[in-house]
C-alpha positions in Angstrom: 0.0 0.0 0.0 1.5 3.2 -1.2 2.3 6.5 1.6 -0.9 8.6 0.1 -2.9 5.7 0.9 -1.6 4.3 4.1 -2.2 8.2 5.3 -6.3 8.7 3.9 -6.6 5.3 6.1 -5.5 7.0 8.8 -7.3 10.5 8.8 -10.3 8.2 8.2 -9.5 6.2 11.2 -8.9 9.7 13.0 -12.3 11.0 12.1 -14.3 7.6 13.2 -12.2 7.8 16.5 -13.1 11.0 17.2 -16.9 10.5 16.6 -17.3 9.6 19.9 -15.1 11.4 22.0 -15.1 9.9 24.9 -14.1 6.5 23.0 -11.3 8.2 21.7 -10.4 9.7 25.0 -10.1 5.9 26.5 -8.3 4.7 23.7 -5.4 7.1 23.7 -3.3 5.0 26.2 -4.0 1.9 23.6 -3.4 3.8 20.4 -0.7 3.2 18.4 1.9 6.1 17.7 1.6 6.3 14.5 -2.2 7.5 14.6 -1.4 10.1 16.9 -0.6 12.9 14.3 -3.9 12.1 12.5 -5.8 12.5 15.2 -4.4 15.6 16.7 -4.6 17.3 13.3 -8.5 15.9 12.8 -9.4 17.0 16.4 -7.3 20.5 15.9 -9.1 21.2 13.0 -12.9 20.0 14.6 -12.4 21.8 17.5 -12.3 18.4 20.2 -10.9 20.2 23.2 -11.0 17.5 25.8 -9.6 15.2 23.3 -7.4 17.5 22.9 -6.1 18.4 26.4 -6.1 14.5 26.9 -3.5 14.2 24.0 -1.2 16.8 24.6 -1.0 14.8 28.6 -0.1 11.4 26.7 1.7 12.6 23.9 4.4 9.8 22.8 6.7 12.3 21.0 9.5 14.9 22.1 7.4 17.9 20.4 4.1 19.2 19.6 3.8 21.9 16.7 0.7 23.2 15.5 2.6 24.0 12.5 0.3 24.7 9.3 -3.1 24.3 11.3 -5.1 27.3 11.0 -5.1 30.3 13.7 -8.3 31.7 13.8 -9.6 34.0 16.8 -11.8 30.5 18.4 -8.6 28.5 18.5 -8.1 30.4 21.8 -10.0 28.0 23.4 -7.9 25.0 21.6 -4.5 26.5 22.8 -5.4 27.2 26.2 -6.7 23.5 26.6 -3.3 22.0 25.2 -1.5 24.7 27.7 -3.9 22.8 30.1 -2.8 19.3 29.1 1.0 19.8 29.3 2.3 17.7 32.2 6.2 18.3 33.5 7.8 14.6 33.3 9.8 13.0 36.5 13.6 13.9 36.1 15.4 10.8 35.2 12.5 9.3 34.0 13.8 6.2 31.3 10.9 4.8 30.5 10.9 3.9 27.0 6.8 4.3 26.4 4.4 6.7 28.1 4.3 10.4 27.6 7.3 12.3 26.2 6.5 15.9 25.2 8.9 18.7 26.3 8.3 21.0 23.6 4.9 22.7 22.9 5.0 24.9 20.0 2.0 27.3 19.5 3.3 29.0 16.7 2.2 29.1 13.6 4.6 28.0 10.4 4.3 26.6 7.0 7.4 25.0 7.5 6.8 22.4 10.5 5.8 19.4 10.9 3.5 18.4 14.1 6.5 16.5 15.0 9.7 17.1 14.3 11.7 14.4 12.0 12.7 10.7 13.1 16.0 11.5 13.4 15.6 14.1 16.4 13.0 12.1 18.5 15.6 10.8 20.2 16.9 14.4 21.2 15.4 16.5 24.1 15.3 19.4 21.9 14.4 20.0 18.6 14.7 22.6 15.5 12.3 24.8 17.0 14.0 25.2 20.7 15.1 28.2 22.4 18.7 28.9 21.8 18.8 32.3 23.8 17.4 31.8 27.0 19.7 30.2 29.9 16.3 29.1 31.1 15.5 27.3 27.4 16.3 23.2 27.6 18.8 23.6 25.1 21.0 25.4 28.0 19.5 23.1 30.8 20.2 19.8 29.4 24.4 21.6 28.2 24.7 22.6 32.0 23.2 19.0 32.8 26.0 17.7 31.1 28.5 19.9 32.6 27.5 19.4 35.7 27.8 15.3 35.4 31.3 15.6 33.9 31.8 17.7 36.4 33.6 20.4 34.5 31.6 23.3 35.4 33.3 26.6 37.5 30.2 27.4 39.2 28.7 25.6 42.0 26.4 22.7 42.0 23.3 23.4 41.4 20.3 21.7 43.0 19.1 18.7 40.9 14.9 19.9 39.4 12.7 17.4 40.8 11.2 17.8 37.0 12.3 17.6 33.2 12.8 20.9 32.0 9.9 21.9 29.3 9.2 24.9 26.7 6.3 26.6 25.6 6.8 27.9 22.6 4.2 31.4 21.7 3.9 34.1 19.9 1.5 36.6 21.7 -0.9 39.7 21.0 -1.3 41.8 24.0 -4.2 44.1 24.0 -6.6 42.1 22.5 -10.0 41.2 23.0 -11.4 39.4 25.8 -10.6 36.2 24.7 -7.1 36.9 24.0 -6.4 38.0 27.5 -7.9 34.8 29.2 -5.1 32.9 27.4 -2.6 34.7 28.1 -4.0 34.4 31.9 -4.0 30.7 31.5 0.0 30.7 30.2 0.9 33.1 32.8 -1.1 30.4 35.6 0.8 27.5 34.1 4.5 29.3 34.1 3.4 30.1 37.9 2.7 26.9 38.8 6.2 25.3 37.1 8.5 28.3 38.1 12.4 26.8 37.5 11.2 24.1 35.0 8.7 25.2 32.8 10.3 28.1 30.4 8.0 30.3 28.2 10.0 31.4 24.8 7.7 34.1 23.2 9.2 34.2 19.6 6.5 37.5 18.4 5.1 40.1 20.9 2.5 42.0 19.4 1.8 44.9 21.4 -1.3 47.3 21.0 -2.1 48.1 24.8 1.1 49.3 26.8 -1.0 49.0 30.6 -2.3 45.3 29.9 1.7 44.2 28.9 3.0 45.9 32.0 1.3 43.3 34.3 2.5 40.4 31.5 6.1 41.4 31.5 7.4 39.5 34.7 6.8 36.0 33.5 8.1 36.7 29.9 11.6 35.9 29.2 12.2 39.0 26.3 15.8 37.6 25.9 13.4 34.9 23.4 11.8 37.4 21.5 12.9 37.7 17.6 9.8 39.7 16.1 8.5 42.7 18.3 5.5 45.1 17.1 4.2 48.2 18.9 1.5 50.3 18.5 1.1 53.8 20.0 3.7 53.8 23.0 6.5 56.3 23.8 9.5 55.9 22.4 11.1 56.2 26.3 8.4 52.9 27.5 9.9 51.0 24.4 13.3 51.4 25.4 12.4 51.2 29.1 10.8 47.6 29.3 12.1 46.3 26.1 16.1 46.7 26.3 16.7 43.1 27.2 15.7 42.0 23.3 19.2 41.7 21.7 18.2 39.2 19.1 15.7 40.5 17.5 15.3 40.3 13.6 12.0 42.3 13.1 10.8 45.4 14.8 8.0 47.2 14.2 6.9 51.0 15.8 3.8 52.9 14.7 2.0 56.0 16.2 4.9 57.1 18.3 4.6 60.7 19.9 6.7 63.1 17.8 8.1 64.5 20.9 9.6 61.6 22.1 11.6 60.6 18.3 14.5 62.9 19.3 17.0 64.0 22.2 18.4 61.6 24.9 15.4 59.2 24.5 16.2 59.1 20.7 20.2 58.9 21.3 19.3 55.5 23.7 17.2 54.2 21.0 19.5 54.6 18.1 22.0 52.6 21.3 19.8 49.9 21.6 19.4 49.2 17.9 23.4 49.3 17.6 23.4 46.0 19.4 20.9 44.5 17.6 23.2 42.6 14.9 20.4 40.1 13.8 17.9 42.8 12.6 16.6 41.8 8.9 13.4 44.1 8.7 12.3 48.0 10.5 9.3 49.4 10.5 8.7 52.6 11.5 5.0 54.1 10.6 4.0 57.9 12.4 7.7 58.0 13.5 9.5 61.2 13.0 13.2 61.2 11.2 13.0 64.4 9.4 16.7 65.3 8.9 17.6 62.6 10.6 17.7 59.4 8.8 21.7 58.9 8.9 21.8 58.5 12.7 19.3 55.7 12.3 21.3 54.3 9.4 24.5 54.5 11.1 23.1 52.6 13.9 21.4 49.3 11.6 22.9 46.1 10.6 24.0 46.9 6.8 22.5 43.6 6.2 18.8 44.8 6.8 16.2 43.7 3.7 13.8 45.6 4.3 13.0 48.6 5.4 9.7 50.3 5.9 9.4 54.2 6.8 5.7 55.0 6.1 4.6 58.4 7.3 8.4 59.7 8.7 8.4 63.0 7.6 11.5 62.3 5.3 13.0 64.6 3.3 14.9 64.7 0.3 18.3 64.9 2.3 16.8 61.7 4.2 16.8 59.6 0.9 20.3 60.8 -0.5 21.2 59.5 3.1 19.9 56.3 2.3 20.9 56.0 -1.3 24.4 56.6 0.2 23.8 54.4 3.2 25.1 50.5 3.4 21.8 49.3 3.6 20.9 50.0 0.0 22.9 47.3 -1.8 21.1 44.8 0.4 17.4 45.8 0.4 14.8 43.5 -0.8 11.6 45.5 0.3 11.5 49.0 0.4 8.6 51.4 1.9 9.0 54.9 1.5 4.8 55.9 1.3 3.5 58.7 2.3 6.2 61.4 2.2 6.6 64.4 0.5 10.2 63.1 -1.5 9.3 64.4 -4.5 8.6 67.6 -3.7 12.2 68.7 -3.7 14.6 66.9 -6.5 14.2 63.5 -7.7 18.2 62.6 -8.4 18.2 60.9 -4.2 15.4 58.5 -5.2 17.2 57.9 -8.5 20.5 57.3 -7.2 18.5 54.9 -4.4 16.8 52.7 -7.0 20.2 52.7 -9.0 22.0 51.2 -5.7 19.6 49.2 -5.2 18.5 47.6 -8.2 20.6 44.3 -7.5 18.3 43.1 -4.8 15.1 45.2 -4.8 12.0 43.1 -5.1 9.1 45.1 -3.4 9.1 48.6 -3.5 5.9 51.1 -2.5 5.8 54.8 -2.8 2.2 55.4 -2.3 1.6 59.0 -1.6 4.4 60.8 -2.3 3.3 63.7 -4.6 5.2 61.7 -7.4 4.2 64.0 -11.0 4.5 62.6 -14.4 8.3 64.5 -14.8 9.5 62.6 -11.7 8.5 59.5 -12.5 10.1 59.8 -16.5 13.1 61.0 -15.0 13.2 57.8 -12.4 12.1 55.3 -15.1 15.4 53.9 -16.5 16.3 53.5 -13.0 13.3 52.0 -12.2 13.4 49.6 -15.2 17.0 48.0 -13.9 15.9 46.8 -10.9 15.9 43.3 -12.7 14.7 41.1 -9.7 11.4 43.6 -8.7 8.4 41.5 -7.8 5.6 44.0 -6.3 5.3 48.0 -7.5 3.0 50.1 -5.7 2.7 54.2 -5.9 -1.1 54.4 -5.8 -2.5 58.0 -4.7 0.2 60.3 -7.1 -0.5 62.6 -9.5 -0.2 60.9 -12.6 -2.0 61.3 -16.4 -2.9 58.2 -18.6 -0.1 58.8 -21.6 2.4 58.6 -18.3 1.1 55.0 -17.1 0.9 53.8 -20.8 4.6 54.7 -21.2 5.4 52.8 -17.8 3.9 49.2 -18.6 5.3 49.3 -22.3 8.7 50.0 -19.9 7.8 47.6 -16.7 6.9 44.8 -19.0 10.4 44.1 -19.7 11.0 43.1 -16.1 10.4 39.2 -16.0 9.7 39.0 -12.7 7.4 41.7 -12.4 3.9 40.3 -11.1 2.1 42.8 -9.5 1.6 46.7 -9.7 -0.6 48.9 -7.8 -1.1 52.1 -9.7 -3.0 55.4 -9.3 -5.7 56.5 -11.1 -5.3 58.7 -13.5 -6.1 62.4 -12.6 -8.5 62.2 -16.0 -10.6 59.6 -14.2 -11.5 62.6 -11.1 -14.0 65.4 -11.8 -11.4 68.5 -10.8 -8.5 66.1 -11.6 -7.7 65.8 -8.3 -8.0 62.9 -5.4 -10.8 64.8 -3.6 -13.1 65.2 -6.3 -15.2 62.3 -7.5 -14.0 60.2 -9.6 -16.2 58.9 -12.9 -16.3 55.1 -12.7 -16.9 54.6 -16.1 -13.7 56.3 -16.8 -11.5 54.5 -14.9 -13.2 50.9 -16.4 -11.6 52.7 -19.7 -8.3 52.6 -17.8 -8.3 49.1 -16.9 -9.5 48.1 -20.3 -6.6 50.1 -22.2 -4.4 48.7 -20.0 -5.6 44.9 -20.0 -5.4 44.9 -23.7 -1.5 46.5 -23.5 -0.6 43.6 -21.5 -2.4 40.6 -23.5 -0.3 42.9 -26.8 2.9 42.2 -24.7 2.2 39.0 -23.8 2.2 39.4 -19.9 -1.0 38.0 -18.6 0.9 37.1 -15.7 1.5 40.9 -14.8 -1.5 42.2 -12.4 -1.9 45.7 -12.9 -4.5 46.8 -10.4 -5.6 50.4 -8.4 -6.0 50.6 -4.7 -9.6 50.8 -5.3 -9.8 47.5 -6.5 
């Protein structure tokens, strides 16, 4: 019987268990191993709680990843009840059946299994663990080992009565009701297992800066890779948040103008300077008028992408950049909704020229770009060879302007998708707050479907932000 096969037998067998739930609930301590992935997936996916929690207690594998399974809002209720069925295992426990797991992994990722590969079952970590934390079993099982060779400096430490275990999470703080009895669940279940039950929060998603004060003491932010804020002072970011040295994405929006400069800006720009694995800033409703080569100065030349919506930047903030060590290595840029244009265009040229090596999303919605800036950036524009998405919706541009720019764009094979404006013809005064004439803009699309079947790119999209 062939893999595809052997597996429908299974999810079938899965689904027929899980019927009668209390059944299936009996017949987890019988079960083979094998059928275990099935029916977690089948009982994730039809919301089984109790069979669920019961699972997670008898699990007969190393790790539990929810991996590809969805994420929706009533999951809550799902995650808090495998939070509720993870049991700490005895220390020196050899048994070679019975429950396993050490590793619960709430995250959500298209690239893991529900448990890891055969080859690390036999591990007490796996490719998921912490590798930061001295709390993570990764560190607790090296200074285990230490500790029996006895080659350690520091003093013994008392023997846990427990094996060490990880909750792996990313969390939303701020959220509704829901949301914040989970995260008083976690916080119940790292109480009740303080010294062997360690809580790696990969993603922090902040939008309520009161509710995360009260979360903060039983997160360990030395975990946290990917860190979003939303309105907070730049002084509380730096304040509660200075232990994160390996983060690779940060994200700041709404931040008081006040606070983006001084001493509270000089400690910022600090902190990033130690932040070596940063890949991707986002700054929306930040203020860097003028001021964009401190910030530079202070990032990993290594960042790919970089996202400055709403910064107030100026035309000496993107001859910075241009100039900047970042720009050879950019994949994604954001530069929407700033007046750029309204100086010189030769910065933004000279950026896209640097950049054209790597550059494969680029958006410059907003930015009072006229039809003379955008000829003059076009050649430059058109070398950016590996460009993916093009968006620079809401500018000021006429139809003969756009025709010229797909006959140009279609020469960039890996071109899929560009968001364009609408033409100022399409708007009663030719301009955004006017209405615009519907029947005009259908015109547009048609004109411009038909140039694309001419150049043989039905695999371009060419759309508005109205669409």
């Amino acid at each position: 019987m062939d893999t595809k096969a052997t597996a429908t037998l299974l999810e079938l067998s899965a689904k027929s268990l899980l019927s009668n739930e209390l059944a299936a609930i009996h017949a987890l301590e019988e079960i083979p191993r094998d059928l275990f992935v099935p029916l977690f997936t089948a009982a994730f996916l039809g919301g089984h709680t109790r069979v669920i929690k019961e699972m997670v207690r008898v699990w007969p594998f190393r790790c539990l990843h929810i991996g590809t399974l969805s994420r929706e809002e009533s999951d809550y209720e799902i995650l808090e009840a495998m939070v509720d069925g993870l049991q700490l295992l005895p220390a020196q426990n050899s048994s070679t059946c019975g429950p396993k797991l050490r590793i619960l992994d709430l995250m959500q990722d298209q690239d893991c299994e529900i448990t890891c590969p055969v080859i690390r079952k036999t591990l007490p970590f796996c490719s998921q663990s912490c590798v930061y934390s001295q709390h993570s079993i990764l560190k607790t099982e090296v200074r285990r080992n230490v500790r029996c060779l006895g080659t350690g400096n520091s003093g013994p430490e008392p023997p846990s009565a427990w094996e060490p275990a990880e909750i792996l999470v990313d969390l939303f703080i701020g959220g509704n009701l829901r949301v914040k009895q989970f995260l008083s669940s976690l916080q119940r279940k790292v109480e009740a297992n303080v010294g062997s039950l360690h809580l790696c929060c990969r993603g922090l998603h902040i939008d309520s800066m009161p509710t995360v004060k009260s979360i903060l003491p039983f997160l360990d932010l030395g975990c946290t890779d990917h860190l979003q804020m939303h309105e907070a002072d730049l002084s509380e970011v730096i304040t509660h948040f200075a232990q994160m040295n390996h983060l690779n994405s940060l994200s700041l929006s709404n931040i008081p103008f006040k606070t983006c400069n001084g001493r509270v800006f000089s400690i910022f720009l600090t902190w990033l300077g130690r932040l070596d694995n940063l890949q991707e800033l986002i700054l929306c409703s930040f203020c860097l008028t003028n001021q964009l080569h401190e910030l530079l100065r202070a990032l990993p030349p290594q960042l790919d992408t970089l996202c400055l919506s709403v910064c107030g930047l100026s035309g000496r903030d993107v001859m910075d950049l241009s100039q900047s060590s970042q720009a050879a290595h950019l994949l994604q840029l954001n530069l929407s909704n700033n007046r750029i244009f309204s100086e010189v265009y030769e910065p933004f040229q000279t950026l896209l020229e640097n950049a054209s090596g790597t550059l494969r999303h680029l958006e410059i919605n907003n930015c009072l770009i006229t039809d003379s800036v955008l000829l003059a950036v076009l050649p430059a524009l058109s070398r950016c060879s590996h460009l993916h998405t093009l968006s620079f919706a809401s500018n000021p541009i006429t139809m003969p302007v756009l025709r010229s720019l797909l006959q140009h764009l279609t020469s960039l094979p890996k071109l899929k998708r560009v968001i364009y404006p609408v033409p100022v013809h399409c708007y009663e005064h030719e301009d955004f707050h006017s209405s615009l004439d519907r029947q005009k803009l259908a015109q547009v699309q048609a004109q411009l479907k038909v140039m694309l079947q001419v150049a043989q790119r039905d695999d371009m999209n060419w759309t508005t932000s109205l669409e």
